[in-house]
N, C-alpha and C positions, 0 to 999 in steps of 0.2 A: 070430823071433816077438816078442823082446823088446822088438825097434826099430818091427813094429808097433803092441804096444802101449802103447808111450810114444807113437807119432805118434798115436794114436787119443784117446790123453787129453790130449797137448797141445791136438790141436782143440778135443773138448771144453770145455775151461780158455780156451782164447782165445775160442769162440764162447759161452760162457758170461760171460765177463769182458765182452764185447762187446753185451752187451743193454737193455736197458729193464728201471732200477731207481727203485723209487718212494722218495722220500723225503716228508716232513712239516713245515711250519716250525712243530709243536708235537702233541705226541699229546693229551693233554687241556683241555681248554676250560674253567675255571673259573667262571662264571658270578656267583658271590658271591650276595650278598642281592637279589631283585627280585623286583619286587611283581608279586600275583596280577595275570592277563589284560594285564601289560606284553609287549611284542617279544622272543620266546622264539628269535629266528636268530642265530645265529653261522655263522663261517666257519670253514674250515682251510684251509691252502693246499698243494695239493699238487704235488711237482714231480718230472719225469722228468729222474735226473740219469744214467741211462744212454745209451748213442749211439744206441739202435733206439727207434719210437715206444713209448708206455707206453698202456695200453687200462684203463683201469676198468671191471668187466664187469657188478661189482654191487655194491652203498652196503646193507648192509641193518643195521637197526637191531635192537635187542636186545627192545624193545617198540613196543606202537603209538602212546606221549604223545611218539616222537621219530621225526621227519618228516627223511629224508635227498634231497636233490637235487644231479643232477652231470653237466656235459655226459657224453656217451658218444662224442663226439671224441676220436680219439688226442691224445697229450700228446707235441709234437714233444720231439727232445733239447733239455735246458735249458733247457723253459719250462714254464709252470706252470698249473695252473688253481685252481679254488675246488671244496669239498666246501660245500653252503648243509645246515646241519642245525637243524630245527626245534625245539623243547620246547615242550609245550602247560602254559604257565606257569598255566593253570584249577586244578592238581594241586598245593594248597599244600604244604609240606614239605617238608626234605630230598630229591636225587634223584642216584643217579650211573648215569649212564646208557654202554653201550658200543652203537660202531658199529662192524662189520666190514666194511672196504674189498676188495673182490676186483681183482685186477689183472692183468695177463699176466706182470709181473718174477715170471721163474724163479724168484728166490731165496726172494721174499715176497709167492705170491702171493695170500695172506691178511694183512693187515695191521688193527689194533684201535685205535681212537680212544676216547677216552671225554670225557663231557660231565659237570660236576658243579655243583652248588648250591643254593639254597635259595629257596623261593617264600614271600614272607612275606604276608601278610591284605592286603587292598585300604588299610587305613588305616596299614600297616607297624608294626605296635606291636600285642602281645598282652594284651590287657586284663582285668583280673582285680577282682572285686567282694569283699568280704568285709565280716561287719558284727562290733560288737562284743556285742551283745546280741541281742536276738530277730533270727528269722530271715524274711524276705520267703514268704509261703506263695502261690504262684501260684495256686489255686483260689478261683473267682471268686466258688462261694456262701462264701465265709471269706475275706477279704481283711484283713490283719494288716501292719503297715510294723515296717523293721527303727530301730533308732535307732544314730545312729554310723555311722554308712556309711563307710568307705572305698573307696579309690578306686587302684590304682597300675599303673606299666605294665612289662611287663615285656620291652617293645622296645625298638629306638633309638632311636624319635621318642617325645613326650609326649604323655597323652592330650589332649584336648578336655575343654573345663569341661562339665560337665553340672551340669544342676539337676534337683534333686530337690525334692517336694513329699510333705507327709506326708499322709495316707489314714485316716481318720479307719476305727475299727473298723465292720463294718455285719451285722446280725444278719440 
């Protein structure tokens, strides 16, 4: 009884050993700084480094601002394909996004990717206004100008010169 259940677990272990394993040449995609409504694709590439083919059955994303596509070709032994995942770069602000790879590798056949970065303003620079004395009143029947304006930015690019013009009080 002993010897068939060693021969039963040996198979096991050999035909397990024997399968389609997915690997990664990177689980997170760092994205860095980039500006709103720029090219929000990246890749990942994925590889079947087991000897039976590797099936990805399903690419699904953790939200709907990240857009996943991927052949649904087997993945011969040793070769590789691409996961294309989208970010809808409209969504300014930090974002770290996870995608869960479904696969047929017995071992894992849940695997997690994640996508991370930052969408910064169309001009890349957050612009900040402050006066030293009165204050700018936006209501049109009272219209008041501040004096001393400053001006600073609190991105990595510079702002732009603006001009200003004073506004004479109007009753």
């Amino acid at each position: 009884m002993k010897k068939i259940l060693a021969g039963l677990f040996m198979t096991g272990a050999i035909a397990f050993a024997s399968a389609q394993t997915i690997s990664f040449d990177k689980t997170t995609f760092d994205y860095g700084n980039v500006k709103a409504g720029s090219d929000g694709h990246r890749f990942f590439t994925v590889k079947n480094t087991g000897d039976k083919p590797l099936i990805l059955t399903e690419v699904k994303p953790s939200c709907g601002c990240t857009t996943p596509e991927w052949s649904k070709d087997p993945i011969l032994p040793g070769k590789e394909t691409k996961i294309k995942v989208g970010y809808n770069t409209g969504i300014k602000g930090p974002f770290n996004k996870l995608i869960e790879v479904y696969s047929n590798d017995p071992a894992n056949n849940r695997s997690v990717i994640y996508i991370k970065g930052n969408v910064e303003d169309l001009a890349g620079a957050t612009k900040a206004l402050a006066t030293d004395s009165k204050a700018v009143v936006a209501n049109p029947a009272q219209v008041s100008t501040a004096e001393n304006v400053k001006t600073s930015s609190k991105g990595k690019k510079p702002m732009k010169k603006a001009s200003f013009q004073k506004v004479e009080e109007t009753k």
